[in-house]
C-alpha positions in Angstrom: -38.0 22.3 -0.8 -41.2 22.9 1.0 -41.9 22.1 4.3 -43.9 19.0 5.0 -46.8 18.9 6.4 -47.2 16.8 9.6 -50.5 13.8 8.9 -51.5 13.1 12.1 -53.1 10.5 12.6 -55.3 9.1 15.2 -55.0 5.7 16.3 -58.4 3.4 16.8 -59.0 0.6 18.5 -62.6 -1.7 18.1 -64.6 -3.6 20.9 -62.7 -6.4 21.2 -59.0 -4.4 22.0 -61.4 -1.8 24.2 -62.0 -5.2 26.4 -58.5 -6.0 26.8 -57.7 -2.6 28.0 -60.9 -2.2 30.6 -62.6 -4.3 31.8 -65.9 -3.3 31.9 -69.0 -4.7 30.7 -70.5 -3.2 27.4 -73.8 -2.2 29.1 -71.8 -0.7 31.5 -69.2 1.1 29.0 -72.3 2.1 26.8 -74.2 3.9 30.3 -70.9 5.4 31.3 -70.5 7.1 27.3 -74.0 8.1 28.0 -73.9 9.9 31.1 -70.2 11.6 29.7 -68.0 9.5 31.6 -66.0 7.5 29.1 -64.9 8.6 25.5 -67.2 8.3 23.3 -67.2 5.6 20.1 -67.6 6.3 16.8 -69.0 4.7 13.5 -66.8 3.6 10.9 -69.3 2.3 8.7 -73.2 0.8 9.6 -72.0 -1.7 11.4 -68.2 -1.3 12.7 -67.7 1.4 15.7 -64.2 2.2 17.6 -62.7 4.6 19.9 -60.1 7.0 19.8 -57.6 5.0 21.2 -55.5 8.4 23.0 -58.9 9.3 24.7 -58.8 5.9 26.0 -55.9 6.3 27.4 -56.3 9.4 28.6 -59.4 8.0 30.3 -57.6 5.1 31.9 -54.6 7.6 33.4 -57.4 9.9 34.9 -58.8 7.1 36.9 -55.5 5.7 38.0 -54.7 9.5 39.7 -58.1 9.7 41.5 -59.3 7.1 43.6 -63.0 6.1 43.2 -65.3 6.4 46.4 -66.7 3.3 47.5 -70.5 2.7 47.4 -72.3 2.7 50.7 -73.6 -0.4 52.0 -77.3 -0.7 51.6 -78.7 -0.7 55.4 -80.7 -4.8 55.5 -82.3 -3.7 57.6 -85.1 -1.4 55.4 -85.1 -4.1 53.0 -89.3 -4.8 52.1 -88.5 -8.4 51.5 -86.6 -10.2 54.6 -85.0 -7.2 56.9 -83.0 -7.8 59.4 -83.9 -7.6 62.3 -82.5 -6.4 65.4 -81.5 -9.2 68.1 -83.7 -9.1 71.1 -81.8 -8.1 74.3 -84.0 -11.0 76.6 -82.8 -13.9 73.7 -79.5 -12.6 73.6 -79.4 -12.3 77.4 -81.4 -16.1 77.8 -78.9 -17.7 74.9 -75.5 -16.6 77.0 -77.2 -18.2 80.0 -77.6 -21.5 79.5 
């Protein structure tokens, strides 16, 4: 008898099962596929698009093995609308006082 050949085949998962896996917003899943940093989905037909469920996976293990770097906090007090501002070292000083 001749060998069989092994079908591999890939597993796919739609938006719906993508949600219960991360977490993410679709506007932010969509930016991330565009800047490279998620797998990208695919069409099925016009109107039906999935993802590569393994890639997905693969995604999810490389984020838990490298921590993400926090964002900075923006500094107030260059805001345009409302800064803050420094306190005053004679109201501060007046305020204790009394």
């Amino acid at each position: 008898m001749a060998p069989t050949a092994e079908i591999s085949t890939k597993r796919t998962i739609r938006r719906h099962q993508l949600r219960e896996m991360v977490p993410l917003a679709d506007s932010t899943i969509y930016e991330m596929e565009m800047r490279g940093e998620f797998p990208r989905r695919f069409a099925l037909s016009p109107r039906c698009v999935v993802w590569d469920l393994a890639e997905v996976e693969a995604w999810l293990a490389s984020r838990r093995s490298a921590p993400i770097a926090r964002a900075q906090s923006p500094d107030v007090r260059q805001r345009r609308s409302r800064p803050v501002r420094e306190p005053d070292p004679v109201q501060t000083a007046a305020s204790k006082a009394v």
